[in-house]
N, CA, C and O atoms as a GROMACS GRO file, in nm:
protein
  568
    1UNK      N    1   3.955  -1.179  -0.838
    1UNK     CA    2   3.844  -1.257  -0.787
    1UNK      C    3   3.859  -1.268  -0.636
    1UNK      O    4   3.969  -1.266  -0.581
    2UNK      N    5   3.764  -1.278  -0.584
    2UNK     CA    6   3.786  -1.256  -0.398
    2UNK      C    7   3.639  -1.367  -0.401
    2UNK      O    8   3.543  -1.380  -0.476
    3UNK      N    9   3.688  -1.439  -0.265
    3UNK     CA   10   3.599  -1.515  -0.217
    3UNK      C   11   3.590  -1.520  -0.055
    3UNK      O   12   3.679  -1.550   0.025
    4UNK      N   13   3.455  -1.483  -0.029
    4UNK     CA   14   3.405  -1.480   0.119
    4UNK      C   15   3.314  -1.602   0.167
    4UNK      O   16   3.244  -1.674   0.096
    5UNK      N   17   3.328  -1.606   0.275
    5UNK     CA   18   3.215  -1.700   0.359
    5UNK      C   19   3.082  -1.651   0.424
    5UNK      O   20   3.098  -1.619   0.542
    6UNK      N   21   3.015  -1.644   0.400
    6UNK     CA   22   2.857  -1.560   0.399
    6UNK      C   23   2.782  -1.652   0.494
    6UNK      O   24   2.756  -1.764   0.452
    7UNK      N   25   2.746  -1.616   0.617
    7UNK     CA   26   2.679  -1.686   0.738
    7UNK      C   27   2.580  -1.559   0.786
    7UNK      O   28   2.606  -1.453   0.842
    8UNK      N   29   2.431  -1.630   0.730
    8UNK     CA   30   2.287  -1.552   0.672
    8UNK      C   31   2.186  -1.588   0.785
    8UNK      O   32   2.124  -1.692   0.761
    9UNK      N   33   2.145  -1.510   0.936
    9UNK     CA   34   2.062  -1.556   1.004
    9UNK      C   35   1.915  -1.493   0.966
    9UNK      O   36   1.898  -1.373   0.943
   10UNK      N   37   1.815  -1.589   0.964
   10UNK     CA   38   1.700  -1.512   0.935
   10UNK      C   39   1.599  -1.584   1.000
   10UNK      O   40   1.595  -1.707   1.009
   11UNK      N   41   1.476  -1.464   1.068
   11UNK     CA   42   1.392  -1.565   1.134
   11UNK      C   43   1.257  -1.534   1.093
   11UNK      O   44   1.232  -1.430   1.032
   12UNK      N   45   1.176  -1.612   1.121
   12UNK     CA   46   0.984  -1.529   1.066
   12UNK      C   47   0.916  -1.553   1.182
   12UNK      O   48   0.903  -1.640   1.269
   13UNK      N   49   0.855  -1.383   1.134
   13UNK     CA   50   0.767  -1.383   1.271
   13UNK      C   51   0.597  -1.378   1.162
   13UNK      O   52   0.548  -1.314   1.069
   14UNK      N   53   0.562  -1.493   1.254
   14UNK     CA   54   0.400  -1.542   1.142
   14UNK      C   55   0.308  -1.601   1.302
   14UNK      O   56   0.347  -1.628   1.416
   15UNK      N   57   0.185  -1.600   1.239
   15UNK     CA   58   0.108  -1.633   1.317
   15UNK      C   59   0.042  -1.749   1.237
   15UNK      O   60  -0.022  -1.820   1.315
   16UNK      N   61   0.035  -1.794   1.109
   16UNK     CA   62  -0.045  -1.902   1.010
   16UNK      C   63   0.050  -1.950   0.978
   16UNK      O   64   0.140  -2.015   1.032
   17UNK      N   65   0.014  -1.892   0.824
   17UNK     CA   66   0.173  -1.968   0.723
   17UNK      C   67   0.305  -1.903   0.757
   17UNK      O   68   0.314  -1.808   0.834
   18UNK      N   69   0.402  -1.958   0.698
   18UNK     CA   70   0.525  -1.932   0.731
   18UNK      C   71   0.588  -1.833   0.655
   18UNK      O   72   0.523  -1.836   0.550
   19UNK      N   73   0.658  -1.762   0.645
   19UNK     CA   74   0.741  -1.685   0.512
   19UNK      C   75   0.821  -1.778   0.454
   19UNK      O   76   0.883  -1.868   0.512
   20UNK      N   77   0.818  -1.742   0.267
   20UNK     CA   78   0.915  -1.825   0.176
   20UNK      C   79   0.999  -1.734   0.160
   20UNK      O   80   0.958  -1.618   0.157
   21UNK      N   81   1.123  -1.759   0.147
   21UNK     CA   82   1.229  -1.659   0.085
   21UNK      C   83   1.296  -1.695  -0.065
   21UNK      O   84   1.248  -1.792  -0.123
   22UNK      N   85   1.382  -1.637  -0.116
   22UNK     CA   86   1.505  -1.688  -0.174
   22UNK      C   87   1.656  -1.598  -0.108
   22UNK      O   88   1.639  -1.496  -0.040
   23UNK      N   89   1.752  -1.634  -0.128
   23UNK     CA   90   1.874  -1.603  -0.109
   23UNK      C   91   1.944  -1.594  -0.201
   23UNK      O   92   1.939  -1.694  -0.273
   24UNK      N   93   2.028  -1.495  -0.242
   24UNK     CA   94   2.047  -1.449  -0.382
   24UNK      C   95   2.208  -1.379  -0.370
   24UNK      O   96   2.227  -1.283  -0.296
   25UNK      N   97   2.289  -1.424  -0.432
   25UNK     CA   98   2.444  -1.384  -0.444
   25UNK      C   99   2.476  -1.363  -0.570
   25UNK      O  100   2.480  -1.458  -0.648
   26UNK      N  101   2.508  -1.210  -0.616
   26UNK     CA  102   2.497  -1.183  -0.718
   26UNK      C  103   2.410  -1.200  -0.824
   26UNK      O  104   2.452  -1.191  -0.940
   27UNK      N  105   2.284  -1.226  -0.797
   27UNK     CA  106   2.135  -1.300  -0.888
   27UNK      C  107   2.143  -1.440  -0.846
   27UNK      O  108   2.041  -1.496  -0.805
   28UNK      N  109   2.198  -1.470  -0.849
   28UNK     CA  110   2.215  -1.616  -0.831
   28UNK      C  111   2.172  -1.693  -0.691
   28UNK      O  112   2.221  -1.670  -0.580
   29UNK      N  113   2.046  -1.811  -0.728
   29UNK     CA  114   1.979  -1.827  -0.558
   29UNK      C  115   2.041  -1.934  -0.544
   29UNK      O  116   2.051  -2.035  -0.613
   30UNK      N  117   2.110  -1.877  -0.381
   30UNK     CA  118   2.158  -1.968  -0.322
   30UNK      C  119   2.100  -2.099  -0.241
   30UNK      O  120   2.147  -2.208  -0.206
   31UNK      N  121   1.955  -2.022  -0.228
   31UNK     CA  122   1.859  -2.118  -0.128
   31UNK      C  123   1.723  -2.051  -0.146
   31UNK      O  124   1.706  -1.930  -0.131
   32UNK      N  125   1.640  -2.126  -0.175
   32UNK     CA  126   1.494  -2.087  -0.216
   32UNK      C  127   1.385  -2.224  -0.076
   32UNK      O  128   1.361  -2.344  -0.071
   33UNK      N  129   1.364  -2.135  -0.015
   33UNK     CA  130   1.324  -2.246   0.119
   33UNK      C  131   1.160  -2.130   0.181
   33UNK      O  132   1.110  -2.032   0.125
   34UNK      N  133   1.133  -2.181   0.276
   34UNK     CA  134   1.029  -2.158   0.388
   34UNK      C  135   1.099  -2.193   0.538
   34UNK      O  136   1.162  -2.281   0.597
   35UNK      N  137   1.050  -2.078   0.555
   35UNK     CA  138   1.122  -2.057   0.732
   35UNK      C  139   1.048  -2.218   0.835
   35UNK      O  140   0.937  -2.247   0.882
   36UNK      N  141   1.193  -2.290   0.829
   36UNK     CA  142   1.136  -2.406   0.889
   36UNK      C  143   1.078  -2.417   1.058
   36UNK      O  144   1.025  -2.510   1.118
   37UNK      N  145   1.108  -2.302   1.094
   37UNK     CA  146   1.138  -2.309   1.271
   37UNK      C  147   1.032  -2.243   1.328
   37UNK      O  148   0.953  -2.201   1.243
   38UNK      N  149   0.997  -2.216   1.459
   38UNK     CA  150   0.919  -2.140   1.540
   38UNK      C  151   0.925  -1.995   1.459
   38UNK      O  152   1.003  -1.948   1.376
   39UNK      N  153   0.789  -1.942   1.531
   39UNK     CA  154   0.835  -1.775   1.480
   39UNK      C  155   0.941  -1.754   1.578
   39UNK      O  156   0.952  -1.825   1.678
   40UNK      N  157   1.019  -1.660   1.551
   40UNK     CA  158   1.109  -1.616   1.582
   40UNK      C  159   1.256  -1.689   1.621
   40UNK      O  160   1.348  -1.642   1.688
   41UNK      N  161   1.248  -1.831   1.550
   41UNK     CA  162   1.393  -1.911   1.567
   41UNK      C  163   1.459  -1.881   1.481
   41UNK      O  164   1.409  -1.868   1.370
   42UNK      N  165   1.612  -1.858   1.504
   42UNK     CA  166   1.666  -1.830   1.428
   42UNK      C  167   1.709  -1.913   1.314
   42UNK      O  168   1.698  -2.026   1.360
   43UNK      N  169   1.760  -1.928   1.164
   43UNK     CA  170   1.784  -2.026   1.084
   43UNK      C  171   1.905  -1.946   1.047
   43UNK      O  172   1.909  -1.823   1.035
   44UNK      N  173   2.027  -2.053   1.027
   44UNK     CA  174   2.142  -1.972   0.943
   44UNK      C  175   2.182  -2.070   0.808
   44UNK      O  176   2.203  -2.191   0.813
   45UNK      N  177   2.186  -1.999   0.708
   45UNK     CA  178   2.238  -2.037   0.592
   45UNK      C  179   2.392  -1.971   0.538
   45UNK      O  180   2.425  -1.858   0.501
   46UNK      N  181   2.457  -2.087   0.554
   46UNK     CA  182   2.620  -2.115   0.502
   46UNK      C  183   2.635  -2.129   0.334
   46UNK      O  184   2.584  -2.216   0.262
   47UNK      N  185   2.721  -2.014   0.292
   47UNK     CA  186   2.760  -2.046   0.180
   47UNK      C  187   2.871  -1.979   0.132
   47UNK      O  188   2.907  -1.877   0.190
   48UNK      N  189   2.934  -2.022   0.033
   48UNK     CA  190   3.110  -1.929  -0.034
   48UNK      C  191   3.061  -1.903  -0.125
   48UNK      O  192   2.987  -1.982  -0.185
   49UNK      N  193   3.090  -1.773  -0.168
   49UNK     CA  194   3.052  -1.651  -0.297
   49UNK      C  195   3.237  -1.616  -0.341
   49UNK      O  196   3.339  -1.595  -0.276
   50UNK      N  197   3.205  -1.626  -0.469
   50UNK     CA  198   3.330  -1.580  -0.528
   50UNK      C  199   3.246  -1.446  -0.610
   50UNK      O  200   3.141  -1.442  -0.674
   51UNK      N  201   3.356  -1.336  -0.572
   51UNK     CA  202   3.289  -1.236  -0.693
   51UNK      C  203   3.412  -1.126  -0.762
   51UNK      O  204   3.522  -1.106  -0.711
   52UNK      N  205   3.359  -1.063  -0.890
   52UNK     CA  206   3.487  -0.996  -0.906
   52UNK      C  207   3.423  -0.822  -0.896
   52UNK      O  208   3.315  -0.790  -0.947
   53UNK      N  209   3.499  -0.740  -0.832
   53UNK     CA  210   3.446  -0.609  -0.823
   53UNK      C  211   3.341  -0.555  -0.735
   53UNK      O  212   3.342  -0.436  -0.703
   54UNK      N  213   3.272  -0.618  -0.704
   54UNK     CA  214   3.135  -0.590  -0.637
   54UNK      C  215   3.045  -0.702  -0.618
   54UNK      O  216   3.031  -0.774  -0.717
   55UNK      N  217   2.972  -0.738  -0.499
   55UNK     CA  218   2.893  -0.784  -0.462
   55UNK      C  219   2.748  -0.784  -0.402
   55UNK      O  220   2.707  -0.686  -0.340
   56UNK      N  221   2.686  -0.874  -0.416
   56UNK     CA  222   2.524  -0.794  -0.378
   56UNK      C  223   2.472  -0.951  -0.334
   56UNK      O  224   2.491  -1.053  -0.400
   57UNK      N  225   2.399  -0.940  -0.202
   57UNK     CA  226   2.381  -1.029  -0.089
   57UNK      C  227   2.268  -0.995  -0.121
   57UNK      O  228   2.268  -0.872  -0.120
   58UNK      N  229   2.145  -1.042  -0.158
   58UNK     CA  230   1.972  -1.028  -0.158
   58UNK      C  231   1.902  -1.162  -0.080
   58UNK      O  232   1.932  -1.281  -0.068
   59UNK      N  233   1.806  -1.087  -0.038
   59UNK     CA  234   1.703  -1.187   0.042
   59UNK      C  235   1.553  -1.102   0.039
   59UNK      O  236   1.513  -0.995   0.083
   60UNK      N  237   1.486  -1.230  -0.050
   60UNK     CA  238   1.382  -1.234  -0.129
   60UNK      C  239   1.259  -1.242  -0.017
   60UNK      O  240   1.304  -1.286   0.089
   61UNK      N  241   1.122  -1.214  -0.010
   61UNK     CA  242   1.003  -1.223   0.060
   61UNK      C  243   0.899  -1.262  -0.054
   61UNK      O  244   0.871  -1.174  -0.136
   62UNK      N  245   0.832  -1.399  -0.067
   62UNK     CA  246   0.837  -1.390  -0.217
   62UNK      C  247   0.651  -1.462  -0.166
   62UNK      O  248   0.566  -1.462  -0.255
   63UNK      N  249   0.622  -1.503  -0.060
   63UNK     CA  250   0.466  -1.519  -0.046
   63UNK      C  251   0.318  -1.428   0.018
   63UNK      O  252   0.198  -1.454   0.016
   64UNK      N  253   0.391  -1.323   0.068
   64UNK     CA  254   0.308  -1.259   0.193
   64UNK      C  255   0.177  -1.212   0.119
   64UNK      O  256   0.184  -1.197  -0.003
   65UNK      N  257   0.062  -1.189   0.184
   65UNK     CA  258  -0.045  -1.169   0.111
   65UNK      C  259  -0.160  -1.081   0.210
   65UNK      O  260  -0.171  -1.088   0.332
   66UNK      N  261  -0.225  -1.010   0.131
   66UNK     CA  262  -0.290  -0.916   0.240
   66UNK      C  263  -0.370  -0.945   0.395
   66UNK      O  264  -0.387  -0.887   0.502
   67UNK      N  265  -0.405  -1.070   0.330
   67UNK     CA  266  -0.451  -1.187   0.483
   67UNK      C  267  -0.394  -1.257   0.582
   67UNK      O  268  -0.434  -1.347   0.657
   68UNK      N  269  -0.244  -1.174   0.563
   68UNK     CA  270  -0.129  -1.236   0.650
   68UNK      C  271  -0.129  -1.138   0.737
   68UNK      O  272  -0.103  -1.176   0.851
   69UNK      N  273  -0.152  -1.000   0.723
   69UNK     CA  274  -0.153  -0.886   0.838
   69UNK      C  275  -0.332  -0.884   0.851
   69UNK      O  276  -0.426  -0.894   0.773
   70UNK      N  277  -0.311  -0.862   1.007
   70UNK     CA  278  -0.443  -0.879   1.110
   70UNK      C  279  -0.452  -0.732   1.206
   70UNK      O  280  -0.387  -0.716   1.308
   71UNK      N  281  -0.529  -0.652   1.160
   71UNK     CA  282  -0.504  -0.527   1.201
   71UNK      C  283  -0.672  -0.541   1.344
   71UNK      O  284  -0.766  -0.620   1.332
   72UNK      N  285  -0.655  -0.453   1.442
   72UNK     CA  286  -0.758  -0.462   1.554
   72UNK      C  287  -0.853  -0.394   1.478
   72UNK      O  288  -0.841  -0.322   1.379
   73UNK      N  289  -0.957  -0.433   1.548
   73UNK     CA  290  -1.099  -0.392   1.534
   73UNK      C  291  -1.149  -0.217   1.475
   73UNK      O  292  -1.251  -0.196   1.409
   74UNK      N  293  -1.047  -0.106   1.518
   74UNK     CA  294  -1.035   0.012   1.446
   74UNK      C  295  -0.932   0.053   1.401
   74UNK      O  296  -0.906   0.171   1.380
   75UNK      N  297  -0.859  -0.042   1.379
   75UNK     CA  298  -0.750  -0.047   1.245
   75UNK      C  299  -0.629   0.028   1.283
   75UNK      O  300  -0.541   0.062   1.204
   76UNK      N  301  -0.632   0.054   1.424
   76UNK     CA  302  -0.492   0.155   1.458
   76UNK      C  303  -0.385   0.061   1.514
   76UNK      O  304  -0.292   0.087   1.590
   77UNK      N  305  -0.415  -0.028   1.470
   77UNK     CA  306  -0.258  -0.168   1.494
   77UNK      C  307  -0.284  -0.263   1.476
   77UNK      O  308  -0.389  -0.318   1.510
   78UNK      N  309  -0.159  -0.323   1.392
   78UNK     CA  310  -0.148  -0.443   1.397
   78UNK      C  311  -0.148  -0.542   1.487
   78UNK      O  312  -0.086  -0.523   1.592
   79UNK      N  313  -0.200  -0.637   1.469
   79UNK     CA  314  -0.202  -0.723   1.608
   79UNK      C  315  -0.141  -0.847   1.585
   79UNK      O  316  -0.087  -0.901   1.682
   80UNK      N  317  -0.138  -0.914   1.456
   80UNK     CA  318  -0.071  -1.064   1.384
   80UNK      C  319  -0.012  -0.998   1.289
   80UNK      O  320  -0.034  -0.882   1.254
   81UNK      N  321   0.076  -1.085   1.239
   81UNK     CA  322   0.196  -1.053   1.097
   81UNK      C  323   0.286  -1.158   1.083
   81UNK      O  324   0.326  -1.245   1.160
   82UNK      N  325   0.307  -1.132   0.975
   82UNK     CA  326   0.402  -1.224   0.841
   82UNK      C  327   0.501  -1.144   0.841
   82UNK      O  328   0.469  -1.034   0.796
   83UNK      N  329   0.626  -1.153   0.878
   83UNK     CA  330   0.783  -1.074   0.877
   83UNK      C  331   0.910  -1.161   0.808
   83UNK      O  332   0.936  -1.257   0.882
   84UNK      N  333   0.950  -1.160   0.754
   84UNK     CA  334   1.067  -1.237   0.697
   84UNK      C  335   1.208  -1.123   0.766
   84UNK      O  336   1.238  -1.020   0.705
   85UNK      N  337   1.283  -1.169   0.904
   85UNK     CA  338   1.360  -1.090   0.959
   85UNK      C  339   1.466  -1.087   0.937
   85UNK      O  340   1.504  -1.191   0.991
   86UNK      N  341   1.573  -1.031   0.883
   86UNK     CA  342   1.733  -1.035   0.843
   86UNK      C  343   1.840  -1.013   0.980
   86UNK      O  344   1.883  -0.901   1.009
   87UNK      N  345   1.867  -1.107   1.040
   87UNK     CA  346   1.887  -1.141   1.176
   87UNK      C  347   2.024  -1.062   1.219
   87UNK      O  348   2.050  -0.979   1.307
   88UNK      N  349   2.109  -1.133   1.104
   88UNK     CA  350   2.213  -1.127   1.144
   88UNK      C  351   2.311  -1.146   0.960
   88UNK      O  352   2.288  -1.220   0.864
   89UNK      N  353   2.391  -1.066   0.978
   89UNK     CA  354   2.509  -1.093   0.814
   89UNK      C  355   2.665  -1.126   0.905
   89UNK      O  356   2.718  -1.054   0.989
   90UNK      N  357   2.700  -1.226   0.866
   90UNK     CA  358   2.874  -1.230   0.904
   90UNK      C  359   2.900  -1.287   0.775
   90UNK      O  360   2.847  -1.371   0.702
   91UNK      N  361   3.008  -1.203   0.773
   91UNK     CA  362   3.140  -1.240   0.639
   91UNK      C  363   3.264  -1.296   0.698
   91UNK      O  364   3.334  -1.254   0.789
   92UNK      N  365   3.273  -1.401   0.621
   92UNK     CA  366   3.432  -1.445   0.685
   92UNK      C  367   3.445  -1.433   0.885
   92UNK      O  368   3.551  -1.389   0.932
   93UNK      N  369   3.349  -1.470   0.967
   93UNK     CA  370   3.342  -1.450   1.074
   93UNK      C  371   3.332  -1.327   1.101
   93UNK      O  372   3.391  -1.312   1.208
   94UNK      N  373   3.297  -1.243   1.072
   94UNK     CA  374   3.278  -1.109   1.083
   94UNK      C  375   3.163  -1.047   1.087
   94UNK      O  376   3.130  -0.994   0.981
   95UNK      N  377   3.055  -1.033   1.223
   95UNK     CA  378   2.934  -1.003   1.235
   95UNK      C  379   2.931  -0.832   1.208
   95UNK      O  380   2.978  -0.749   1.285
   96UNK      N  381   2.879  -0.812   1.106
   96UNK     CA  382   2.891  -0.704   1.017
   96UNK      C  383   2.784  -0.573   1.122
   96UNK      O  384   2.821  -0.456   1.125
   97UNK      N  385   2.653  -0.621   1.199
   97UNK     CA  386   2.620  -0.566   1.323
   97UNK      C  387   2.552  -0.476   1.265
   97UNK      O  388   2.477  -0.518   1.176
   98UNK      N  389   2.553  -0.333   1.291
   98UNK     CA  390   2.410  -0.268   1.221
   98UNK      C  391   2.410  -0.218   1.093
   98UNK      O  392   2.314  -0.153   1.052
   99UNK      N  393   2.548  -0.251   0.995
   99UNK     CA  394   2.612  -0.267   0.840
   99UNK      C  395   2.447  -0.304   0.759
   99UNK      O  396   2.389  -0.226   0.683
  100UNK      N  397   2.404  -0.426   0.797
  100UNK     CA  398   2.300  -0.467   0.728
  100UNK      C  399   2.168  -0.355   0.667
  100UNK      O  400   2.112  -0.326   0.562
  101UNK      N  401   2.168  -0.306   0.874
  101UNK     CA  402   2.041  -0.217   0.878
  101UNK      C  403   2.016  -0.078   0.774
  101UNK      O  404   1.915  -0.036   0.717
  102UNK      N  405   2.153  -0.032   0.779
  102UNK     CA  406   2.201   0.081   0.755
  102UNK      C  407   2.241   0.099   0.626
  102UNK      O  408   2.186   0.193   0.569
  103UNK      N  409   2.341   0.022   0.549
  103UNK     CA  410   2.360   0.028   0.398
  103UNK      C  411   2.227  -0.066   0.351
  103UNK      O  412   2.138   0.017   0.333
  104UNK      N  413   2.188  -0.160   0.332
  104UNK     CA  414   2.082  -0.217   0.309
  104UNK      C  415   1.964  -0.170   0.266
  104UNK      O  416   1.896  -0.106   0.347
  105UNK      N  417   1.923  -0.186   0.159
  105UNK     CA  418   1.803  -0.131   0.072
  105UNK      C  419   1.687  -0.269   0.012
  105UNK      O  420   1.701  -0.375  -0.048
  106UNK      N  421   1.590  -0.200   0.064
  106UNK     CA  422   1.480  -0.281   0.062
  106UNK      C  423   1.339  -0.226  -0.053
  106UNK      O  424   1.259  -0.135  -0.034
  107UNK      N  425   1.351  -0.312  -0.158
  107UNK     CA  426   1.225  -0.328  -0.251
  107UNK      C  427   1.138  -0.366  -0.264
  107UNK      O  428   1.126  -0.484  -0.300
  108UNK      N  429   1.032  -0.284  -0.241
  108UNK     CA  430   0.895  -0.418  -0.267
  108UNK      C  431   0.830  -0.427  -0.387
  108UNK      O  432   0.797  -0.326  -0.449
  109UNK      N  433   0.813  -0.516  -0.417
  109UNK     CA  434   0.759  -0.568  -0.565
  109UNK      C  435   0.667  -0.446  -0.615
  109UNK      O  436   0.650  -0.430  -0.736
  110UNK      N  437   0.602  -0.355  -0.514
  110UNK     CA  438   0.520  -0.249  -0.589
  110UNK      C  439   0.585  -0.103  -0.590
  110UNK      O  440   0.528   0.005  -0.573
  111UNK      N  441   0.740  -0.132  -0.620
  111UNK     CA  442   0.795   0.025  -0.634
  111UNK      C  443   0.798   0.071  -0.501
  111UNK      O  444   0.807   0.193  -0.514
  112UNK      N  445   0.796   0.047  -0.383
  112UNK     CA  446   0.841   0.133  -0.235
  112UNK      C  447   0.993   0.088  -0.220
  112UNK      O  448   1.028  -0.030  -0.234
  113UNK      N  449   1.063   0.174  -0.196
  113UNK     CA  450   1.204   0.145  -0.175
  113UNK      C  451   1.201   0.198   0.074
  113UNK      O  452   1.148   0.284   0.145
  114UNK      N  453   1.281   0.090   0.092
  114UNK     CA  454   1.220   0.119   0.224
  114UNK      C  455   1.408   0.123   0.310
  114UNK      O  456   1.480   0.025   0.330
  115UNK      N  457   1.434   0.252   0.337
  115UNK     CA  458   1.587   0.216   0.393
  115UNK      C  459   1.566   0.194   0.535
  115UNK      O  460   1.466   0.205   0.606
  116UNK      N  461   1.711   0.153   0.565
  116UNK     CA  462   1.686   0.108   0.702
  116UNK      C  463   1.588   0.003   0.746
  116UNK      O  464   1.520   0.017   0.847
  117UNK      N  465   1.580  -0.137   0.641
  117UNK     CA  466   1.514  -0.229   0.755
  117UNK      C  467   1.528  -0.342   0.708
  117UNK      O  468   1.564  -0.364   0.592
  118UNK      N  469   1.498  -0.433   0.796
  118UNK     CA  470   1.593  -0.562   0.781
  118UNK      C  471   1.462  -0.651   0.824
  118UNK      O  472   1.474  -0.773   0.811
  119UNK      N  473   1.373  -0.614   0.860
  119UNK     CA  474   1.188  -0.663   0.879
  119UNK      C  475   1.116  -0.688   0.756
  119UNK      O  476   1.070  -0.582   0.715
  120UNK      N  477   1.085  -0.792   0.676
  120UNK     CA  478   1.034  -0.775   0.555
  120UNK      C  479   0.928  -0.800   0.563
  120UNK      O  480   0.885  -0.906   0.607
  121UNK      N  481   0.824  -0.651   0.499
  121UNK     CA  482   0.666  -0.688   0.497
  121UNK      C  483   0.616  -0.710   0.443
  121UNK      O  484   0.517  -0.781   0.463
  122UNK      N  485   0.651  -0.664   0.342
  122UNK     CA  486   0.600  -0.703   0.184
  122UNK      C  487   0.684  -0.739   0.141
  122UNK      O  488   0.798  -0.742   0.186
  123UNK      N  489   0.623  -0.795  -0.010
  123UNK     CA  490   0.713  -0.934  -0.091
  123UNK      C  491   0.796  -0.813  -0.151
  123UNK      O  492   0.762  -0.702  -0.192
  124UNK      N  493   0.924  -0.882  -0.138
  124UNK     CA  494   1.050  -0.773  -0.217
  124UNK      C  495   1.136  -0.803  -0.208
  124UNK      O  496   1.145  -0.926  -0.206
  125UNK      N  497   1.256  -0.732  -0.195
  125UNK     CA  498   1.392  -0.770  -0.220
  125UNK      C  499   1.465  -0.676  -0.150
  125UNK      O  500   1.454  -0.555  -0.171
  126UNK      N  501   1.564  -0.741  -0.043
  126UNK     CA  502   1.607  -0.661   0.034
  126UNK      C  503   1.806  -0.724   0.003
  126UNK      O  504   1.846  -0.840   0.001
  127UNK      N  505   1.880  -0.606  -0.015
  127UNK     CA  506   2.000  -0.639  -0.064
  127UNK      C  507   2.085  -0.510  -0.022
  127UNK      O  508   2.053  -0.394   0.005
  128UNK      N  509   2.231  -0.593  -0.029
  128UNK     CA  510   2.337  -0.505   0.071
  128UNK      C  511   2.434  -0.559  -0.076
  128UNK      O  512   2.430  -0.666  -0.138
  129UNK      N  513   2.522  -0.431  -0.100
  129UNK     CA  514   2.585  -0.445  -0.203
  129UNK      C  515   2.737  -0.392  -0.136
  129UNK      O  516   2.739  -0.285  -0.075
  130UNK      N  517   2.860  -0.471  -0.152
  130UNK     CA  518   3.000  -0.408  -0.125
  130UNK      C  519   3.076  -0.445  -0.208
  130UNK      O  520   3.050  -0.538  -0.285
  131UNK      N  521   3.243  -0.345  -0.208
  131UNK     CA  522   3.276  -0.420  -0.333
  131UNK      C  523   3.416  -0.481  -0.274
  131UNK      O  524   3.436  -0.488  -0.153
  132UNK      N  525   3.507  -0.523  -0.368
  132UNK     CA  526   3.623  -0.583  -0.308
  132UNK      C  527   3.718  -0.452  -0.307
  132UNK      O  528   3.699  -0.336  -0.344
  133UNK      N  529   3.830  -0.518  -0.247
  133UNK     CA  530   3.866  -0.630  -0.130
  133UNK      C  531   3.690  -0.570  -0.033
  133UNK      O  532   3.622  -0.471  -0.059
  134UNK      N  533   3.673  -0.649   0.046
  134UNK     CA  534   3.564  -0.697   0.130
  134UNK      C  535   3.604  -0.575   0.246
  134UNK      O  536   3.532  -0.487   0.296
  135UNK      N  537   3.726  -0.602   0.265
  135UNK     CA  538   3.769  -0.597   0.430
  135UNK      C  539   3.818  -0.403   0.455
  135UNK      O  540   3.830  -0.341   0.561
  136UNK      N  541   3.836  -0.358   0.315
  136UNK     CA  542   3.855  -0.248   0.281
  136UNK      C  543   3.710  -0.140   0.281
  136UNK      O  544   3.679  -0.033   0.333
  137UNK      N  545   3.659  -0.224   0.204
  137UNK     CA  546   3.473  -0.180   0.255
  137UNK      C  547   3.424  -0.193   0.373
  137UNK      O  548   3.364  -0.097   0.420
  138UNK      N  549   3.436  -0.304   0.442
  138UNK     CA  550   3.416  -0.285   0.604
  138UNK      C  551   3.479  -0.153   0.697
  138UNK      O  552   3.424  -0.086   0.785
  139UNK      N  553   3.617  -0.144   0.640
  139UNK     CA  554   3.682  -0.052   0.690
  139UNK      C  555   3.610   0.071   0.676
  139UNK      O  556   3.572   0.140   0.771
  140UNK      N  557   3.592   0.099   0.543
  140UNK     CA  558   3.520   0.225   0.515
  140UNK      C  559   3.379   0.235   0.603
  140UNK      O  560   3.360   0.343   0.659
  141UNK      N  561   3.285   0.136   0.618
  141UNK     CA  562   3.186   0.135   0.652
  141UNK      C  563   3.112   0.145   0.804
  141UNK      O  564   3.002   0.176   0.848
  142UNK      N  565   3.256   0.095   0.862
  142UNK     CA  566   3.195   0.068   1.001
  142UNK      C  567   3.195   0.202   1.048
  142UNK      O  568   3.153   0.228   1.161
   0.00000   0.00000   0.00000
C-alpha cells in the first residue's frame, strides 16, 4: 500500500456560469464543487490517497452546455468559453510539470478521446494513471 499527498490546481475560464467539476482518486470523489474564484484564479485541492498497484487521478467537467461557447458572427472563432483548466499536479511536493499534459488522457462523455490536454471543453473525464512505488514512475516518466 503506498500513500501520496495530491496538491490539484485548477482554474475556469467562463464568461456566465462557472464550471462544476468532480475530483476522483481511484473512482472515488474526492471533491464535487464549482470553480469558486475569478476566471482564471487559481483553486488548489489537498488530499492523501492510499492505493495498492496503480493509481488514477480524474477530474470530471460535468456542466458545460452548447450555450457556453460563443463563436463570432462567421463562426471562424471562438470569442467566450467555459474551460475547466488542469493547472497544475504535485505529488508529495513534487510539481509533476508537463507529466499531466503529456501522459494524461481526456474523455468526453460523447466517445472523443483527446491527448495532450489539460483545457476541458466538453463534459468528460480527464485522468492520469501511475503505478507504485510513485517515485519510480516519475523516474521513468520525466
Amino acid at each position: 500500500m503506498e500513500k501520496v499527498h495530491v496538491r490539484l490546481g485548477l482554474s475556469g475560464t467562463y464568461w456566465g456560469k462557472r464550471p462544476q467539476y468532480r475530483v476522483l482518486a481511484n473512482d472515488v470523489v474526492i471533491q464535487a464543487a464549482e470553480i469558486a474564484g475569478a476566471s482564471e484564479e487559481v483553486e488548489f485541492i489537498n488530499f492523501d490517497f492510499e492505493y495498492n498497484g496503480s493509481a488514477v487521478l480524474a477530474v470530471e467537467l460535468t456542466n458545460k452546455e452548447f450555450s457556453d461557447t460563443v463563436e463570432n458572427e462567421d463562426k471562424t472563432a471562438i470569442v467566450q468559453d467555459m474551460l475547466l483548466n488542469i493547472v497544475s499536479v504535485e505529488i508529495d511536493d513534487i510539481d509533476l510539470g508537463q507529466i499531466p499534459r503529456n501522459l494524461g488522457v481526456y474523455n468526453t462523455y460523447d466517445d472523443r478521446t483527446v491527448d495532450k490536454c489539460i483545457n476541458l471543453g466538453w463534459n468528460g473525464r480527464w485522468q492520469l494513471t501511475w503505478t507504485d512505488p510513485f517515485y519510480i514512475w516519475l523516474l521513468e516518466n520525466m
